[in-house]
C-alpha positions as semicolon CSV with decimal commas, in nm:
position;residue;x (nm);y (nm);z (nm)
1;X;0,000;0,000;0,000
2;X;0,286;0,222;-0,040
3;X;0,173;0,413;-0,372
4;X;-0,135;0,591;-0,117
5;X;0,100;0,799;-0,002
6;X;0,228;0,905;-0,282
7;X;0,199;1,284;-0,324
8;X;-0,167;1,366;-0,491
9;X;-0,171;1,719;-0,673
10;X;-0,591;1,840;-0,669
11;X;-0,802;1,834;-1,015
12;X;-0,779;1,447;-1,034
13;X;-1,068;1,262;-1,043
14;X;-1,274;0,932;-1,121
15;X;-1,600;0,833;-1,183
16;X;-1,757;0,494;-1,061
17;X;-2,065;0,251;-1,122
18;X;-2,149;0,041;-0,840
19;X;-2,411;-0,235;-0,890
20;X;-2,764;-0,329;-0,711
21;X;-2,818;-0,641;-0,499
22;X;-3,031;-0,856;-0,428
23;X;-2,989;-0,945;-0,064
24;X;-3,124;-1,253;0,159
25;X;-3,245;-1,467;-0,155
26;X;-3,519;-1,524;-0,017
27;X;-3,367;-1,807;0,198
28;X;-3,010;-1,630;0,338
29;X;-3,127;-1,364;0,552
30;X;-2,882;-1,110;0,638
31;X;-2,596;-1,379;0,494
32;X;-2,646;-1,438;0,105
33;X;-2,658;-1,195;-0,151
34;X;-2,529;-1,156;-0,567
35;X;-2,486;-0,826;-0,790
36;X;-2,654;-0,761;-1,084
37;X;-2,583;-0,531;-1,382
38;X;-2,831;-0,297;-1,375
39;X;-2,976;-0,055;-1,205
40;X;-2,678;0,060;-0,972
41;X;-2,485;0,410;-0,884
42;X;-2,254;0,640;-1,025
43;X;-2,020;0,867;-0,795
44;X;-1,758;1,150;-0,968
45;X;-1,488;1,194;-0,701
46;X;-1,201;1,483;-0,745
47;X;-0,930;1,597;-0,535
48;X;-0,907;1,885;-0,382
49;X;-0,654;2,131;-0,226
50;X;-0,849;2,151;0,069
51;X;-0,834;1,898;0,341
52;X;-1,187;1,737;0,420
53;X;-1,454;1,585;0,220
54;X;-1,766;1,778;0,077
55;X;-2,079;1,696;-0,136
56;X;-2,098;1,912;-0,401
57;X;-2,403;1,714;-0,611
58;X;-2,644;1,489;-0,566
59;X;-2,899;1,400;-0,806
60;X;-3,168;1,165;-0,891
61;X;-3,271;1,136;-0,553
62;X;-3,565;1,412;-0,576
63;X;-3,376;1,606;-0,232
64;X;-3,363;1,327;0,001
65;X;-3,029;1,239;0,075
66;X;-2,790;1,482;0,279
67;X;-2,513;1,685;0,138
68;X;-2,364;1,690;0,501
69;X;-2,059;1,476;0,473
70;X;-2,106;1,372;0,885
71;X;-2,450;1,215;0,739
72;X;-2,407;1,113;0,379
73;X;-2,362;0,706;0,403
74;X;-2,069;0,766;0,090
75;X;-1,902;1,012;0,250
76;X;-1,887;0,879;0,616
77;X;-1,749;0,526;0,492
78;X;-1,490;0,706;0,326
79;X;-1,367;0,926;0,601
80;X;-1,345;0,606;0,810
81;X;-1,146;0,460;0,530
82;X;-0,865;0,797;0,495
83;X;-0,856;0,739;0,883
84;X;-0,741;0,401;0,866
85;X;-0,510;0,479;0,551
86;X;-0,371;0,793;0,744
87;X;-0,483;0,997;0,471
88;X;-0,695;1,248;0,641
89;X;-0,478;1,538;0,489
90;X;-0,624;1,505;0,106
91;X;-0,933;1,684;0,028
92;X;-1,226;1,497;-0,165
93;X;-1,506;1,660;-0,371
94;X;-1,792;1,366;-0,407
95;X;-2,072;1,379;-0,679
96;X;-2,354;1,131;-0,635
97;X;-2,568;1,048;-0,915
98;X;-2,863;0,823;-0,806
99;X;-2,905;0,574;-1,110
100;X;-3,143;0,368;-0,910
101;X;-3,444;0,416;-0,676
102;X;-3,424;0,507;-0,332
103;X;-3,611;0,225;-0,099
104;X;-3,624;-0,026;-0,359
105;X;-3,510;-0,354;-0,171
106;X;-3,180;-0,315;-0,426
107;X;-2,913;-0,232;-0,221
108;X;-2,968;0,175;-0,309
109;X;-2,748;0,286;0,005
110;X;-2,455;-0,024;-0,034
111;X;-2,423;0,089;-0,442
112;X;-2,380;0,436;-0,322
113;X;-2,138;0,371;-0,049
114;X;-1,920;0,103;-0,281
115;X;-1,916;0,319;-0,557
116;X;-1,788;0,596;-0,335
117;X;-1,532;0,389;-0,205
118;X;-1,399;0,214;-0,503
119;X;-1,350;0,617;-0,629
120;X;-1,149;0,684;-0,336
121;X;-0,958;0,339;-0,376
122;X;-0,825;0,429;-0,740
123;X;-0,762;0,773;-0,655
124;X;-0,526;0,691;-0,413
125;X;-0,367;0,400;-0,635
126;X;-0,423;0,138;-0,358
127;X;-0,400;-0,185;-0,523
128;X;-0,497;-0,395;-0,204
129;X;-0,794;-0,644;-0,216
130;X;-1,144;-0,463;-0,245
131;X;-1,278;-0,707;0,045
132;X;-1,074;-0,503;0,288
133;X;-1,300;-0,183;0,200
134;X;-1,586;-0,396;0,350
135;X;-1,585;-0,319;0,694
136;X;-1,623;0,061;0,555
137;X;-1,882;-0,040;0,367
138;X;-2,051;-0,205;0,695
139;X;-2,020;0,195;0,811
140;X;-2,190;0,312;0,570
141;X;-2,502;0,048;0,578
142;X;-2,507;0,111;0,959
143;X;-2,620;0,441;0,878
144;X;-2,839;0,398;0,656
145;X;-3,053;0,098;0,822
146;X;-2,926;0,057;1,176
147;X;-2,742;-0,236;1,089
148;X;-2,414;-0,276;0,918
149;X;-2,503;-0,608;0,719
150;X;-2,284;-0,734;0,437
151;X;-2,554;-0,921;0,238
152;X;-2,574;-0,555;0,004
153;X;-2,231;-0,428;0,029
154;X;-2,041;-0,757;-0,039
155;X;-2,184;-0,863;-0,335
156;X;-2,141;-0,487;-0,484
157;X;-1,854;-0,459;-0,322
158;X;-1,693;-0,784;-0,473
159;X;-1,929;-0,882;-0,786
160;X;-2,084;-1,278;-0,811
161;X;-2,294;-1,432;-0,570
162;X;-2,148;-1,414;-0,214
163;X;-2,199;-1,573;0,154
164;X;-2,144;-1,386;0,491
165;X;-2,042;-1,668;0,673
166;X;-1,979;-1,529;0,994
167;X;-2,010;-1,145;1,090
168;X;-1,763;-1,122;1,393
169;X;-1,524;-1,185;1,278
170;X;-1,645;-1,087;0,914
171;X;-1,591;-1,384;0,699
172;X;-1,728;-1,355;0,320
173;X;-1,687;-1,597;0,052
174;X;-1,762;-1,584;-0,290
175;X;-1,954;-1,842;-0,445
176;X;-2,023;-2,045;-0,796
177;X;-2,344;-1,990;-0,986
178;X;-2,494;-2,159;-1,321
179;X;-2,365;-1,885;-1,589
180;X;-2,683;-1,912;-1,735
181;X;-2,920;-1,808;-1,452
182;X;-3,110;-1,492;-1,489
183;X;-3,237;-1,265;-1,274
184;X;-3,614;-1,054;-1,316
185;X;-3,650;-0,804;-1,106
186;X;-4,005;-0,586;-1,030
187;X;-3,943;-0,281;-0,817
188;X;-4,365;-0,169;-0,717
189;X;-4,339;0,169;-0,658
190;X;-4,485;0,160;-0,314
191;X;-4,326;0,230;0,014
192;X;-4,124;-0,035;0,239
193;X;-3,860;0,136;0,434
194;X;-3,576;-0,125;0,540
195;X;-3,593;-0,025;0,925
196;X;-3,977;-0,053;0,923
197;X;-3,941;-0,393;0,762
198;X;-3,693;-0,540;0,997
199;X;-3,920;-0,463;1,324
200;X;-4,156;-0,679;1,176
201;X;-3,947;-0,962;1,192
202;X;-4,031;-1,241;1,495
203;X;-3,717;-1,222;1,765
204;X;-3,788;-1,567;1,808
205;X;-3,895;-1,908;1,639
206;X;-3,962;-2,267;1,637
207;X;-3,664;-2,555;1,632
208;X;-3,835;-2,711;1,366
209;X;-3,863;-2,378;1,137
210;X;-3,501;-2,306;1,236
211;X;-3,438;-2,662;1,080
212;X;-3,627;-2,621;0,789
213;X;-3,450;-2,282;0,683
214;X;-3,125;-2,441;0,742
215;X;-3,139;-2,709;0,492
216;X;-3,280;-2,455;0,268
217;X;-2,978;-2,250;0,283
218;X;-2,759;-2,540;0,258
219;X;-2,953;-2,676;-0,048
220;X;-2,900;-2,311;-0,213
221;X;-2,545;-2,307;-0,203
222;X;-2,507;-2,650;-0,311
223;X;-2,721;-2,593;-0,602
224;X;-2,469;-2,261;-0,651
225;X;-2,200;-2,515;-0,660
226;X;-2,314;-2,852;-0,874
227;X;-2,476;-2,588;-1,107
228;X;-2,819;-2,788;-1,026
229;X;-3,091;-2,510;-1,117
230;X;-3,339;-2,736;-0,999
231;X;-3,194;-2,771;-0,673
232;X;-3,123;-2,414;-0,630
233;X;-3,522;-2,345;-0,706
234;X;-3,660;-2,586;-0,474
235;X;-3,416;-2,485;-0,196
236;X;-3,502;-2,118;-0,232
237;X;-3,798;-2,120;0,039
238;X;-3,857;-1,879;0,305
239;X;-4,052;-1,986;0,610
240;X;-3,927;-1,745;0,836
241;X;-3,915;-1,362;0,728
242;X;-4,139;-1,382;0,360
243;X;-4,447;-1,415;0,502
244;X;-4,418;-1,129;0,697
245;X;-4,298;-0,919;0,478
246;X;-4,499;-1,028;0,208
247;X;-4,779;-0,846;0,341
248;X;-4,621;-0,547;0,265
249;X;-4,591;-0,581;-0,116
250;X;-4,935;-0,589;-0,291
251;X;-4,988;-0,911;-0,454
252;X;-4,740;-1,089;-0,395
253;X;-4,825;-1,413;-0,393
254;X;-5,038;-1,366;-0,683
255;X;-4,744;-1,240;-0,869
256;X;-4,523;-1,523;-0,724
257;X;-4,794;-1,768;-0,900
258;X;-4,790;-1,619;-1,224
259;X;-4,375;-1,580;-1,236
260;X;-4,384;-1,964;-1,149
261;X;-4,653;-2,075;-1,449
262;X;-4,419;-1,873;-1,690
263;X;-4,132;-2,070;-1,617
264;X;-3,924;-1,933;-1,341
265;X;-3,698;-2,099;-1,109
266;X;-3,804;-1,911;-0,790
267;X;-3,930;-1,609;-0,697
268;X;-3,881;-1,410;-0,397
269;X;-3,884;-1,066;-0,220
270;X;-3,553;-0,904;-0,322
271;X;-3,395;-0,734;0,025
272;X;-3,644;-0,583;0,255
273;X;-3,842;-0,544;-0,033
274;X;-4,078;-0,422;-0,238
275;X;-3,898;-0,531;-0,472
276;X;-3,915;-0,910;-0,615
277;X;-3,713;-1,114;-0,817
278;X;-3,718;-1,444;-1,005
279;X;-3,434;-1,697;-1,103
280;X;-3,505;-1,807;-1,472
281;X;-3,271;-2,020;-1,686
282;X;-3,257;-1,770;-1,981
283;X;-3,318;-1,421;-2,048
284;X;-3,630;-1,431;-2,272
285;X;-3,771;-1,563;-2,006
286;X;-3,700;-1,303;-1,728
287;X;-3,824;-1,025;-1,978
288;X;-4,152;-1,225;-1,984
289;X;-4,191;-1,268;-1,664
290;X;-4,160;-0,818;-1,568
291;X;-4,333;-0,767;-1,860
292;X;-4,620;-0,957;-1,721
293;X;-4,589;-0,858;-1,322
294;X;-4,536;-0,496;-1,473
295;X;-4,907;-0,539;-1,656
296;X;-5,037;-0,667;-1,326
297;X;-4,938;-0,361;-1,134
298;X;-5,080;-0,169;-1,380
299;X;-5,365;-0,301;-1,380
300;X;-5,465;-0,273;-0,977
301;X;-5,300;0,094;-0,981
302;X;-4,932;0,050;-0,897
303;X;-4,650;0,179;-1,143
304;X;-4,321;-0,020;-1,144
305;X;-3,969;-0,035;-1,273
306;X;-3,831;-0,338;-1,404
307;X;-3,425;-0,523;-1,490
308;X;-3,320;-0,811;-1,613
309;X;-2,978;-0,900;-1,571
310;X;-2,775;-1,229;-1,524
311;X;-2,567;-1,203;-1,220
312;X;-2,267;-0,949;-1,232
313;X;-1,924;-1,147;-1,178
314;X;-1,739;-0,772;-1,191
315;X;-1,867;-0,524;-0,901
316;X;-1,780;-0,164;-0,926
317;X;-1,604;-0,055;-1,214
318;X;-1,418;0,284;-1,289
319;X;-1,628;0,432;-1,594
């Protein structure tokens, strides 16, 4: 890491794309997530001659993030990250353009806050392994939500399809997945705000649930790693947090139905939702599938936005 501190001269700058999530697959909550291509965040960062981050833009976020650096989720991971560099002496301007909706069940705050640090990361030419930017990351999420939770900020952080196996100490691995599994994602524009929708959640449940959502997990990430599609969509069941906050996303069992007659693998709520997602073995069949759910919403009053990606192996990238 010797090249960070390198002299920097102000002007320079770099512009990032980090990607959405989906987080919990339906089965992993709070420890499996994977990246997708699109939608995601982009983040200009220059350097300045003035010690001390600033905001100077936000957009796309219709006024309702801060530009106070002490309570901006990008800018606070980042200042923890020049503390632990020693590089508190550089000056940062940050530009955050919101490519992707705010409260979405995507990973909105963990694209942000990746993309932010990935900027700072190739300013300062340090070469070391992005997974060490994660506990910064964590920082940022903590903000956000109340709970710094890698299941969003790993998988942007690092691309593919990822496991938290343990949080203290953070362990994360990064997992196999069929090359040819898609991913359809509705986002209903209604309102499920992440804190809201983890106080629903039941502090405690039954050995024989607890059981049941084990060997779901476990049959998940062995489908992930015999490429067995089958296995991953029979393994992808949620008897724990779904049907709670499935009651929070209009019709979504009835969408869940008609995903699963058009051919999907699975279908689940993507994150704390609204959002939902299916596995499908090819893309023409994803685009089906949010063309339909799209026409459903339509139809009982509810605009959406809709993606289709396959998973994304990359993770941030410098634009």
């Amino acid at each position: 890491m010797t090249s960070i501190f390198a002299p920097l001269s102000g002007g320079r700058g770099v512009k990032v794309f980090a990607p959405a999530t989906v987080a919990n697959v339906v089965c992993g909550f709070d420890v499996l997530g994977f990246a997708v291509n699109e939608p995601g965040d982009e983040v200009i960062m220059r350097i300045t001659n003035k010690p001390g981050i600033i905001i100077s833009k936000i957009t796309g976020d219709n006024g309702r993030l801060p530009l106070d650096p002490a309570k901006n989720t990008v800018s606070v991971s980042v200042q923890h990250y020049l503390q632990s560099i020693g590089r508190t002496d550089i000056g940062l301007d940050i530009e955050l353009h919101k490519k992707m909706p705010i409260g979405s069940g995507l990973g909105s705050s963990s694209a942000s806050t990746v993309a932010g640090l990935f900027a700072a990361k190739t300013l300062l030419g340090d070469d070391t392994d992005p997974a060490k930017l994660l506990p910064f990351a964590r920082k940022g999420e903590e903000m956000a939500c109340g709970h710094g939770h890698a299941d969003n900020v790993a998988p942007a952080l690092l691309g593919g399809f990822v496991l938290i196996r343990s949080y203290d100490p953070l362990d994360v691995i990064r997992l196999p997945h069929p090359k040819d599994l898609y991913c359809a994602i509705v986002f209903p524009d209604v309102d499920v705000p992440t804190r809201e929708a983890r106080q629903i959640i039941r502090n405690k449940i039954l050995m024989k649930d607890a059981v049941t959502q084990w060997g779901n997990i476990a049959g998940l990430v062995s489908g992930l790693f015999m490429n067995d599609i089958d296995l991953i969509g029979r393994s992808m069941k949620d008897i724990l947090v779904e049907p709670v906050r499935s009651m929070l996303i209009p019709d979504f069992y009835k969408m869940r139905e008609m995903a699963m007659e058009m051919g999907a693998v699975s279908f689940g709520i993507s994150g704390s939702g609204p959002s939902v997602f299916a596995f499908t073995r090819d893309e023409e069949t994803a685009r089906k599938i949010t063309q339909k759910l799209q026409r459903h919403l339509t139809s009982i009053q509810i605009g959406s936005n809709t993606y289709v990606s396959d998973i994304n192996d990359k993770g941030p990238k410098v634009l």
